[in-house]
C-alpha positions in Angstrom: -29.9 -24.3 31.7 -26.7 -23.8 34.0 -26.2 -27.8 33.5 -25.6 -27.5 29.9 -23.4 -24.8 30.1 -26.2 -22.1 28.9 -26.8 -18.9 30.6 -29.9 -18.7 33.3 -30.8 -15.3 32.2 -30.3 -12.1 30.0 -27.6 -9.8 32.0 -28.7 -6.5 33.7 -25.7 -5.3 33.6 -24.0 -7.5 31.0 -20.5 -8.1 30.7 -17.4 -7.0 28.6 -17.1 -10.0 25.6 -13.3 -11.5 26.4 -13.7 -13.0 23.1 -11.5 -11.6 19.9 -11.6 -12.3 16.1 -8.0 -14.0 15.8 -6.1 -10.9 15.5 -7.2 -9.3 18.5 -10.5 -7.2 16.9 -13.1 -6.7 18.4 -14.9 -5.9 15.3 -15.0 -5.6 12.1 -17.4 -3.9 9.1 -19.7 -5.3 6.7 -21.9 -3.1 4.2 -25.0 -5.0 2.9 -26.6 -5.4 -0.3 -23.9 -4.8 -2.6 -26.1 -6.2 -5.7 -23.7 -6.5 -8.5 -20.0 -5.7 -9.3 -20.8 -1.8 -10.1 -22.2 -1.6 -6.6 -19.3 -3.5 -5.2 -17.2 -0.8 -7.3 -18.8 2.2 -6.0 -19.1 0.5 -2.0 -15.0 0.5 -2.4 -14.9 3.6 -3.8 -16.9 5.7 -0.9 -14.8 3.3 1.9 -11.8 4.5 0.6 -12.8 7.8 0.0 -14.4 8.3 3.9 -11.9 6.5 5.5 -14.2 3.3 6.5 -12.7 -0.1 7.0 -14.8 -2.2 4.8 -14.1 -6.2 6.1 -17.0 -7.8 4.4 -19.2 -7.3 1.9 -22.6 -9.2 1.5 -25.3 -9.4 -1.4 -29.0 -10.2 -1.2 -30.3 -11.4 -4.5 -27.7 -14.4 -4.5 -25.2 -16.0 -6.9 -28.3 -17.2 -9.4 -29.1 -13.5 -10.5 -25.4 -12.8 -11.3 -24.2 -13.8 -14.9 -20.5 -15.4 -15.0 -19.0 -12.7 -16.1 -20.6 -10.3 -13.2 -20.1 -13.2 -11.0 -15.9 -13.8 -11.6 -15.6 -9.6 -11.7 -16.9 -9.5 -8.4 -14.8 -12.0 -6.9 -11.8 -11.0 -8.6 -12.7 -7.1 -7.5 -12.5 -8.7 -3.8 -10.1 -10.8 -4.3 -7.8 -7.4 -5.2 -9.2 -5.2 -2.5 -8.6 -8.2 0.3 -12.5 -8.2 1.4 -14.8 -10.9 2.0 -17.8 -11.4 -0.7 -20.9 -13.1 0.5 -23.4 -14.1 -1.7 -26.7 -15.0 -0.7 -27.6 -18.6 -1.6 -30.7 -18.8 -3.5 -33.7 -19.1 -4.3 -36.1 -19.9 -0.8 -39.8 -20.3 -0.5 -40.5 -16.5 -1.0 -39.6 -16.2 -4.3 -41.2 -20.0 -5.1 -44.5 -21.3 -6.7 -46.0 -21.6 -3.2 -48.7 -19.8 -1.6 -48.0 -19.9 1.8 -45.4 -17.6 2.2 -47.3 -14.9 0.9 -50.1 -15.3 3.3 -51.0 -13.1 6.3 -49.1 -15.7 8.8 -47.2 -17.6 6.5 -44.1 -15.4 6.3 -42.3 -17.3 8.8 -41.7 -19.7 6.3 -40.7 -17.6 3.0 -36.9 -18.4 4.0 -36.8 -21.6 4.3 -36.0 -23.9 1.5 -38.9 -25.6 0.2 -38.4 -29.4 -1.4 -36.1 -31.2 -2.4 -35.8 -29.9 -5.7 -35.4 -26.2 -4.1 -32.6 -27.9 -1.6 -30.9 -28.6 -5.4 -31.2 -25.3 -6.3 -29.7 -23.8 -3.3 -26.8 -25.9 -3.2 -25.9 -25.6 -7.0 -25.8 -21.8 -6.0 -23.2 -22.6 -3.5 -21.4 -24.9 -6.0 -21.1 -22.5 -8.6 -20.1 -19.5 -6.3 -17.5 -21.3 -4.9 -16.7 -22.4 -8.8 -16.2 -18.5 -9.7 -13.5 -18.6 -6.4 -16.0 -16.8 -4.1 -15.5 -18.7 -0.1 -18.3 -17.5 2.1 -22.0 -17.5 1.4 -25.4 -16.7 2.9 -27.9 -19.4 3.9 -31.4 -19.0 6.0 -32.2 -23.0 6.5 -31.3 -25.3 8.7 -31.2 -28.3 5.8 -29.0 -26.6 3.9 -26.5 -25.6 6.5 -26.3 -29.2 7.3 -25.6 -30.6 3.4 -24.0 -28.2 2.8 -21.4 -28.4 5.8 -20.8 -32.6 5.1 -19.8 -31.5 1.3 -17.4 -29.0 2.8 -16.1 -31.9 4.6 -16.0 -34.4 2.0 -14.5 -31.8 0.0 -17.3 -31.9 -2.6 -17.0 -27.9 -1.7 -13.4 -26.0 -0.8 -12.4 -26.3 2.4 -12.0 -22.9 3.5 -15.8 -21.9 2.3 -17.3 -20.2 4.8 -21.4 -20.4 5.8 -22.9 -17.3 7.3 -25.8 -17.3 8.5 -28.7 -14.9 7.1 -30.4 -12.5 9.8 -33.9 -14.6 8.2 -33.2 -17.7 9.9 -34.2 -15.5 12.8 -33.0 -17.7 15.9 -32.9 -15.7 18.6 -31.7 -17.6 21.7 -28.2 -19.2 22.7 -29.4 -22.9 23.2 -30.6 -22.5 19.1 -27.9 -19.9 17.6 -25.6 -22.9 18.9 -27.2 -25.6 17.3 -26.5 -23.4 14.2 -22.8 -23.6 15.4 -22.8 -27.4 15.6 -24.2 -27.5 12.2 -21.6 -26.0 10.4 -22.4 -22.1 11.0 -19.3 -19.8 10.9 -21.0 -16.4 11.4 -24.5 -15.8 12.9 -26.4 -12.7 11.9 -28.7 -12.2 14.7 -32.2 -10.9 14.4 -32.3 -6.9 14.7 -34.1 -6.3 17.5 -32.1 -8.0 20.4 -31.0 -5.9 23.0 -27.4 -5.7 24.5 -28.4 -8.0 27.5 -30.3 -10.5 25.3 -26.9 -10.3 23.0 -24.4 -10.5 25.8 -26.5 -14.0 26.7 -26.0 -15.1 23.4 -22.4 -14.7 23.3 -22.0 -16.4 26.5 -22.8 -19.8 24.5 -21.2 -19.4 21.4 -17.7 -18.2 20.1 -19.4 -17.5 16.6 -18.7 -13.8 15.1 -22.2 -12.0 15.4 -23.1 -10.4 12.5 -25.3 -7.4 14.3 -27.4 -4.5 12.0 -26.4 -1.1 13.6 -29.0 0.1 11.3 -31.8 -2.3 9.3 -33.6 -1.6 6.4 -37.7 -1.4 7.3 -38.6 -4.8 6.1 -36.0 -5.8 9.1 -37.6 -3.3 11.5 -35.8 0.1 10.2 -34.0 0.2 13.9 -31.4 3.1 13.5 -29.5 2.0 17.0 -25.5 3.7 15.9 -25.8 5.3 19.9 -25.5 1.8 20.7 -22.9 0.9 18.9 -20.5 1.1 21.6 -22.1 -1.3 24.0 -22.9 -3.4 21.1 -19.3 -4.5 20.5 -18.2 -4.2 24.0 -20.8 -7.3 25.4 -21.1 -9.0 21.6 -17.1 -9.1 20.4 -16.1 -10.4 18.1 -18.6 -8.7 15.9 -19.5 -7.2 12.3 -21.1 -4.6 12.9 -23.2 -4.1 9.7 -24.9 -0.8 8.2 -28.6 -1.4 6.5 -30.6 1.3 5.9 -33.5 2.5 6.7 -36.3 4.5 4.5 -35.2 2.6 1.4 -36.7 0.9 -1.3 -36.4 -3.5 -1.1 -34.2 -4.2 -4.2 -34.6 -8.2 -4.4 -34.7 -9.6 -6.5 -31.9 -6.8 -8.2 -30.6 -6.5 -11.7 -29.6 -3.8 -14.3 -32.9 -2.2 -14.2 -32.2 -1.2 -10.8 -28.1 -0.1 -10.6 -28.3 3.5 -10.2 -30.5 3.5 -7.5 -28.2 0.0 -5.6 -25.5 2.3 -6.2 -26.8 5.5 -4.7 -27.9 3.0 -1.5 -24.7 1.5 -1.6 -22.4 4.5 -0.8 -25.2 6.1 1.6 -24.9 3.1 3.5 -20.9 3.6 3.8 -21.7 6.9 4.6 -23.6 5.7 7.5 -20.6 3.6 8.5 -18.9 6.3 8.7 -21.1 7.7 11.4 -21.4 4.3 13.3 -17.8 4.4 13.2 -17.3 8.3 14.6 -20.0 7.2 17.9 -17.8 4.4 18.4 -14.5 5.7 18.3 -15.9 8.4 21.1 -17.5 6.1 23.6 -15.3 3.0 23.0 -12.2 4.5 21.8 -9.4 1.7 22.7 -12.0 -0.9 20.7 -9.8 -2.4 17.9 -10.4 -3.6 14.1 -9.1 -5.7 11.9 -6.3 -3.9 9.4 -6.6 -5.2 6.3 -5.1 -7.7 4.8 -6.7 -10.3 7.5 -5.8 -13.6 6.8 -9.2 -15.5 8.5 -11.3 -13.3 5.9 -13.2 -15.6 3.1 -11.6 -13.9 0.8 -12.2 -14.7 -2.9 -9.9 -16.4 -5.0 -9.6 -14.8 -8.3 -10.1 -17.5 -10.9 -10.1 -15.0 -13.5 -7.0 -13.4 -13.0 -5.2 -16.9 -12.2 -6.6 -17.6 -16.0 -5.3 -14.4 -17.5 
């Protein structure tokens, strides 16, 4: 382990991160599951209104269950408010014809991408996303990563798109979160359940941001952990640290019939920020974030207000 520069065991006592986002932060926010632009409205709206920093925002039920117009409004709603949008890149085995992923051992596999035909799919997702202007996205397999980085590269897809990975491709230890890294990986949402030692190894091999859930929704493990939010970004800077929620319903796949109760969800999860936020500025009080504007964000561009 020591001879390829990987760490011989999770810390006891692990140590402070050195490592900074660009600016100097040692983390930075990022509220989940913002399914659709009146989500990403009301999200804003409760930030600005409790005084949270909102860096990133994310979506689960990916670019293929937004229509154009939703699709362009959300982008050009980040694009305005300086935040990064992340769209999940569908669709994955779980929502395919398949029958393993639905069986009792087979939900290991309900993330990954399944064919070639699927590996199509997922990719045109990316395409058009990064069409509508939006520069980061969500991806949960390997394959897809690794395609999806060489267009980046040939320029097939804009050069300052941004992959992060999904908390479902669920590797867990340094030697594989940085083979995510070599592939292309520019975030890493680690799984939920790792503790401050087992993250503090992690970061020892990687200089990826870690995208860690202070608290998961229940299909994640429903961990509310904000008293160790403090520790958290002191061993795993940089850092998102993102806000779930627990005792809530699963809204994927999401869509109209389901945007009161996204937007209800949505601001409860700032409002949980906001208490995240409060534990750390009391037991890690010289910890900085990111002021926004930030110019390493994957910001949108806004292709509908360059068109206006």
């Amino acid at each position: 382990m020591r001879s390829q520069g990987l760490p011989t065991g999770d810390a006891e006592a692990p140590p402070a991160s050195p490592k900074r986002f660009p600016d100097g932060a040692r983390y930075r926010v990022e509220i989940p599951s913002t399914e659709g632009p009146e989500v990403l409205d009301a999200v804003l709206a409760e930030a600005a209104e409790r005084d949270v920093p909102v860096h990133r925002i994310s979506q689960g039920s990916g670019a293929m269950l937004l229509t154009d117009d939703e699709l362009t409004r959300m982008a050009g709603t980040a694009a305005r408010n300086h935040v990064e949008l992340s769209l999940f890149a569908r669709p994955q085995a779980g929502w395919h014809t398949g029958a393993m992923s639905s069986s009792p051992t087979g939900g290991t596999v309900a993330s990954q991408v399944r064919g070639t035909e699927q590996l199509v799919h997922v990719l045109e997702d990316i395409r058009r996303s990064a069409a509508a202007g939006v520069r980061s996205v969500l991806i949960t397999d390997l394959g897809v990563l690794s395609v999806a980085a060489r267009m980046r590269a040939q320029r097939e897809l804009p050069a300052d798109m941004r992959f992060k990975i999904s908390v479902q491709m669920a590797l867990s230890n340094p030697a594989s979160i940085r083979i995510a890294e070599e592939f292309g990986a520019d975030t890493y949402n680690v799984p939920t359940d790792l503790s401050p030692a087992q993250l503090a190894a992690i970061r020892a091999a990687t200089d990826l941001p870690l995208d860690v859930y202070i608290e998961s929704p229940d299909d994640l493990g429903g961990f509310v952990r904000h008293y160790e939010i403090a520790e958290i970004v002191r061993v795993a800077a940089p850092v998102y640290v993102k806000f779930g929620l627990r005792n809530a319903p699963n809204i994927y796949p999401s869509g109209t019939h389901l945007t009161d109760t996204a937007v209800r969800l949505g601001r409860e999860r700032v409002r949980r920020a906001r208490i995240g936020l409060d534990m750390l500025h009391r037991y890690l009080p010289e910890a900085e974030t990111s002021e926004l504007p930030v110019a390493d964000l994957a910001v949108p561009t806004d292709v509908a207000g360059e068109n206006r």
